[in-house]
N, C-alpha and C positions, 0 to 999 in steps of 0.2 A: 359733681356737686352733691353733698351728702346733704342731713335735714336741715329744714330750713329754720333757723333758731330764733328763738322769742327769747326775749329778755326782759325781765320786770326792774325797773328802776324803784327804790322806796326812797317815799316823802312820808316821813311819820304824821305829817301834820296834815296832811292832804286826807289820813283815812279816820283821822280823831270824827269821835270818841274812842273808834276802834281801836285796840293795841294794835303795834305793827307785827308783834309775835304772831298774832293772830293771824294776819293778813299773811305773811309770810308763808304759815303752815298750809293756808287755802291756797297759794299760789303755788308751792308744793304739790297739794294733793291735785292741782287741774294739770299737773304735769308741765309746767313751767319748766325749760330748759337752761336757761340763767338766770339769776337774781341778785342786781348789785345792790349792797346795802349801800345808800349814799347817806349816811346820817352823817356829816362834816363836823355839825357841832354838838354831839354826843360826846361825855367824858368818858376817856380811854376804857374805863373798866366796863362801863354801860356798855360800850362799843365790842367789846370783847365777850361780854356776855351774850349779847341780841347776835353777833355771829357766831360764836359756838355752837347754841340753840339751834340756828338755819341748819347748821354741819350737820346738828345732831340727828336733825328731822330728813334732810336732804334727799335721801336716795339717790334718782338717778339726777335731779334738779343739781347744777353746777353754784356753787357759793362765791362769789367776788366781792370783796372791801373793798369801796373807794376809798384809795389814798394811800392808805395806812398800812404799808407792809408788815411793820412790827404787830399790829393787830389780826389782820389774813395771817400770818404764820402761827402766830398761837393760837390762834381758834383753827387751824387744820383745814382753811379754806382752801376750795379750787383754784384763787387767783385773785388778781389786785387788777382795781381799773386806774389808770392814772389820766389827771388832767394837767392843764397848763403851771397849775401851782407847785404839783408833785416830785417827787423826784423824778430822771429822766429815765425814758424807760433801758437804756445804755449801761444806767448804774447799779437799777433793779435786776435785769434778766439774769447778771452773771450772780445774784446775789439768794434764787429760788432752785428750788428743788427741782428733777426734771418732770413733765409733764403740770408743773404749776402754769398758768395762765398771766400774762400780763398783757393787760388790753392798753390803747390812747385812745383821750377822744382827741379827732382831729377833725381842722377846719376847712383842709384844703387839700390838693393829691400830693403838694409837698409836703406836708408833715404826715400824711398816712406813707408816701413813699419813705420818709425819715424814720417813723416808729417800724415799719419793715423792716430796716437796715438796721435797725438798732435793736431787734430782738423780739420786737413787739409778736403776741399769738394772733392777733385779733385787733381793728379799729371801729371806733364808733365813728359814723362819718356823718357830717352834718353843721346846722341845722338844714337836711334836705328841703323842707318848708317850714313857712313862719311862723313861731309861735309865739306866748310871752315870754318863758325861760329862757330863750337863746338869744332875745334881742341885741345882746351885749357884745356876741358873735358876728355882727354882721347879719347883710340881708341872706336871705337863703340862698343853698347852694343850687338846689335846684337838682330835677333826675338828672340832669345832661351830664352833670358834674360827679355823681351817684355811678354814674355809667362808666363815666372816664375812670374813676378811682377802683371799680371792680374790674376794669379790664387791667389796668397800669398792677396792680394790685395782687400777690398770691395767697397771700392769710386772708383770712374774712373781713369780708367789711358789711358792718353791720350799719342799718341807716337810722337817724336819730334826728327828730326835730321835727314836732307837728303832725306825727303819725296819728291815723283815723285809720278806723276799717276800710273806709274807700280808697286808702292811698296804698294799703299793705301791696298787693296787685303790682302796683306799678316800679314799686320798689322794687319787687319780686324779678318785673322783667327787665330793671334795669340792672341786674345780675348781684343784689344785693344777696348775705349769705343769713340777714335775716334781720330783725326789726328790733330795738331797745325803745320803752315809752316807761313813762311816766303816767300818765293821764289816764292811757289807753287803759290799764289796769288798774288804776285806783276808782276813774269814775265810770264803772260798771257793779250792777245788781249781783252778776256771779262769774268769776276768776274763770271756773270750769265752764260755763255757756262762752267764755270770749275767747279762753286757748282751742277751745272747737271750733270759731269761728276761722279765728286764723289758720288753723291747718287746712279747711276743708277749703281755704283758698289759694294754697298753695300746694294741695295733695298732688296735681299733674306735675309729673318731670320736665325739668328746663330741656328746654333742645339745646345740641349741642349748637 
């Protein structure tokens, strides 16, 4: 099990006044390991600009577009997150460069089994717990489920839905290869005190 990966979801409207450029480059500089731009209703060129930017700034931080492959490829991003609306990930993987990333979110261990079989790098799984964003999802999946999909599972699965500091932990043991929020990073004081948090709660090595 190599490190245990954070992922920053953006809501532009979640960090106003703030720019997201902004926000983006502190989620950078705290050493954020992923960062999907999820702006959906952003016009394509807007969308192309705000991830070139990320690329530009990036370093060792991984860049992913939701959705939008033709966008991730010309902005020279690390990878495309696709959802339920997206193309499949079956049609995308033969379509990227090698070491491009293409993630699913999925809602159950058949469709994280699915996005496996079908090329996927990485799944977002969830809603592990209830939040308001995922309502639409169904009730939550729960660690048990968290559990089953990282055993069943050989790419990462990354858990998603209603993450808090107090539940990172549990995800952690339920063999999760790391945590994607939303919230988790937009409603805190400082990017760099909450990516320290996180690590320093998963700094001990999993047992085999």
């Amino acid at each position: 099990m190599g490190r245990f990966l954070i992922c920053y979801i953006t809501d532009r409207r979640g960090v106003e006044p703030e720019p997201l450029e902004r926000r983006i480059e502190s989620a950078i500089d705290a050493g954020m390991d992923w960062i999907q731009i999820r702006e959906k209703d952003l016009p394509t060129r807007a969308l192309l600009r705000l991830a070139a930017t990320a690329v530009e700034q990036a370093r060792e931080t991984k860049i992913l577009v939701n959705d939008r492959l033709d966008v991730a490829l010309a902005a020279g991003a690390h990878g495309i997150h696709l959802g339920g609306s997206s193309i499949p990930a079956a049609e995308a993987c033969p379509r990227v460069p090698q070491g491009f990333r293409v993630g699913v979110s999925c809602h159950s261990l058949e469709e994280a089994i699915r996005a496996e079989f079908a090329g996927a790098s990485y799944v977002l799984f969830g809603p592990v717990f209830e939040t308001p964003s995922k309502l639409p999802y169904g009730p939550p999946l729960g660690l048990d489920k968290l559990r089953e999909a990282t055993a069943r599972v050989k790419i990462p699965v990354l858990a998603i839905g209603g993450i808090t500091l107090d539940r990172v932990r549990a995800c952690w043991a339920a063999g999760a290869a790391g945590i994607a929020a939303i919230r988790l990073f937009q409603e805190c004081a400082s990017l760099d005190a909450r990516v320290r948090e996180l690590r320093a709660m998963v700094l001990p090595e999993r047992k085999p």
